[in-house]
C-alpha atoms as one frame of an Amber mdcrd trajectory, in Angstrom:
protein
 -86.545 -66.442 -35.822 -87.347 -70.162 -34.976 -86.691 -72.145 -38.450 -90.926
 -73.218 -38.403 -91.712 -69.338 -38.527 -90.284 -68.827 -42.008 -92.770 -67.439
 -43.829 -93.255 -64.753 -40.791 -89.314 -63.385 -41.300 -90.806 -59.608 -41.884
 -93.365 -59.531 -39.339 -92.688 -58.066 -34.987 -91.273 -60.096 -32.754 -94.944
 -59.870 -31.081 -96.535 -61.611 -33.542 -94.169 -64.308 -34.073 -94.210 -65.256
 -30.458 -97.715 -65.681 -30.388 -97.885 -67.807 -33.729 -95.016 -69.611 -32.040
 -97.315 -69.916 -29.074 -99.675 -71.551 -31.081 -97.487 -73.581 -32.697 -95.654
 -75.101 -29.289 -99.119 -75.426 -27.991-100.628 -77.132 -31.084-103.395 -74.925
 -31.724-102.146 -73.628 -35.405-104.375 -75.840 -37.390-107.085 -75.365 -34.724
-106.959 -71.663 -34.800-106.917 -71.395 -38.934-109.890 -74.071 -39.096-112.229
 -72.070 -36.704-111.177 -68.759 -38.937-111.716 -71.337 -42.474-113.512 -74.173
 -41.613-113.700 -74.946 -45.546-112.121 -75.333 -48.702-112.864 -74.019 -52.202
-114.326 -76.485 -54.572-112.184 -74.881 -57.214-109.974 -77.750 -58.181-109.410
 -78.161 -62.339-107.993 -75.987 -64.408-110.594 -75.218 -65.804-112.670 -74.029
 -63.147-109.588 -71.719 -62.301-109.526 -69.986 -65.185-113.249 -68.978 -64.755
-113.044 -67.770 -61.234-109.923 -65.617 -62.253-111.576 -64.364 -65.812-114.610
 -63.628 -63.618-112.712 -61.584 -61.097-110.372 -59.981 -63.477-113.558 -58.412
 -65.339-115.240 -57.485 -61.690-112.007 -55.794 -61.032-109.793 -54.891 -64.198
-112.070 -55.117 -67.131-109.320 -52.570 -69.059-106.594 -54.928 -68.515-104.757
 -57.136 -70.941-106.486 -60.252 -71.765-105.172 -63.518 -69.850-104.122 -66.352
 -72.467-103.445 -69.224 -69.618-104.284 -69.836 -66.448-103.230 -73.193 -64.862
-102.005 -74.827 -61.449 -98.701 -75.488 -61.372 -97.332 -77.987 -58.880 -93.552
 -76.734 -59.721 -93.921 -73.177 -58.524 -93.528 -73.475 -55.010 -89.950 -75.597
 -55.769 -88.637 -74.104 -58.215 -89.990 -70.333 -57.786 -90.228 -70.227 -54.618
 -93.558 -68.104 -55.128 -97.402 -69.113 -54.624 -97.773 -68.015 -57.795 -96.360
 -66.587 -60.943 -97.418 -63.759 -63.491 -95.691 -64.251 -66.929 -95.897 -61.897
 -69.502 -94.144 -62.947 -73.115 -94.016 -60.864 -76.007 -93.204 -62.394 -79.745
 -93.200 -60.834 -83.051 -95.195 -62.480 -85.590 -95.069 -61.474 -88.765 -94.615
 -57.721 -88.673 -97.146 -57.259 -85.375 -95.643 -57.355 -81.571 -97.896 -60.127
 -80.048 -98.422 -60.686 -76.008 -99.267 -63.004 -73.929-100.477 -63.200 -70.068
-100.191 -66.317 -67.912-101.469 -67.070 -64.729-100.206 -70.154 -62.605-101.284
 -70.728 -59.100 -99.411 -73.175 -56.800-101.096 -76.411 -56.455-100.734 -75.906
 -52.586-104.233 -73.716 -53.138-106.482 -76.401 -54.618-107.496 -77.098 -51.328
-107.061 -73.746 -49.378-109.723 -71.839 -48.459-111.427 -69.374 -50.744-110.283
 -66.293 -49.089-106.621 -67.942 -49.544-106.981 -68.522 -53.561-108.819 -65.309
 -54.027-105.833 -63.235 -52.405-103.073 -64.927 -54.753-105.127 -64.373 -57.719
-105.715 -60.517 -56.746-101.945 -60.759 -56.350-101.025 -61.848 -59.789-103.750
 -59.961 -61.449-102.388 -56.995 -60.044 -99.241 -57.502 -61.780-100.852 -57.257
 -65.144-100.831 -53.587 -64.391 -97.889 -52.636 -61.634 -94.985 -55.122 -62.221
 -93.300 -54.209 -59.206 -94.403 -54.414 -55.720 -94.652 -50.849 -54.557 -97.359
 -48.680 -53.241 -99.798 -48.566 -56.212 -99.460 -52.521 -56.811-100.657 -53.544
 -52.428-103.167 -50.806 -53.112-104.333 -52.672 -56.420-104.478 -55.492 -54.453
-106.703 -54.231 -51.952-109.210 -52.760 -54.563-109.156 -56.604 -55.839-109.347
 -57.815 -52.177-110.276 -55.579 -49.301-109.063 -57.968 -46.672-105.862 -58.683
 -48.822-103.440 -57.866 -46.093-105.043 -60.194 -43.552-105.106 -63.033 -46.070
-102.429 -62.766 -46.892-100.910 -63.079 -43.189-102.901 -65.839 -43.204-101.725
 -67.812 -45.873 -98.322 -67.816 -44.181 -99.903 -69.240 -41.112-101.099 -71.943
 -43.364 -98.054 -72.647 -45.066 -96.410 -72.840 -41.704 -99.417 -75.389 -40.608
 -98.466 -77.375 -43.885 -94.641 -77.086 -43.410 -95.603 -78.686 -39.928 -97.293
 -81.582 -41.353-100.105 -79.753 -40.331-102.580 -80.837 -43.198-105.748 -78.665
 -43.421-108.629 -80.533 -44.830
């Protein structure tokens, strides 16, 4: 596996010769603006919360309340993740209290929708099924239908990026 396709390491051999293809020919960024020719306009904090509080009660309205959700620009470094799903539990006084954070990657403040929307289905999966197993993907694509192809996606645009590709 060519050191560019490093976010493809568990796909065929079929399909990383033809993003290779793409990539040799210069197409990438071509082929993943025709597919997203737009970004979100989801960029503060803020904004992110709402969007994920919104889809969380579309999707999960049973689920554990979220206490934080933030873009991080040290996940991706230090993580080595797109995003993160932290769960802390304290005792105060003689209650067990927890706590639920979201943080997204900076990376997707300027990703397409379809991009953001898959991470967040990601981590707000995990506030039910910690692990990644069967029930968790299938979670993911009650939150997402098209999670799956998204999320292939998003590791054609992190190779695009890697490439000094830049999107929009």
């Amino acid at each position: 596996m060519p050191p560019t396709l490093k976010y493809l390491a568990g796909y065929s051999v079929t399909v990383t010769e033809q993003v290779q293809q793409l990539v040799d020919d210069g197409k990438l960024r071509e082929h993943l603006l025709k597919k997203y020719p737009i970004s979100h306009q989801i960029r503060t904090d803020k904004a992110l919360y709402a969007y994920v509080i919104e889809l969380k009660n579309q999707s999960l309205r049973k689920s554990n309340p979220l206490s934080k959700v933030v873009y991080d620009d040290k996940i991706d470094i230090l993580h080595q993740a797109l995003g993160l799903h932290t769960f802390v539990s304290r005792v105060q006084g003689g209650k067990l209290k927890s706590k639920n954070e979201i943080r997204i990657g900076t990376v997707f403040k300027t990703a397409p929708l379809g991009f953001l929307k898959m991470i967040v289905a990601h981590e707000l999966a995990h506030l039910r099924e910690k692990e990644h197993n069967k029930a968790f993907y299938k979670l993911c694509e009650y939150i997402e239908a098209d999670y799956h192809q998204l999320e292939f996606d998003v590791r054609l645009y992190l190779t695009c990026l890697d490439l000094g590709g830049k999107l929009y």
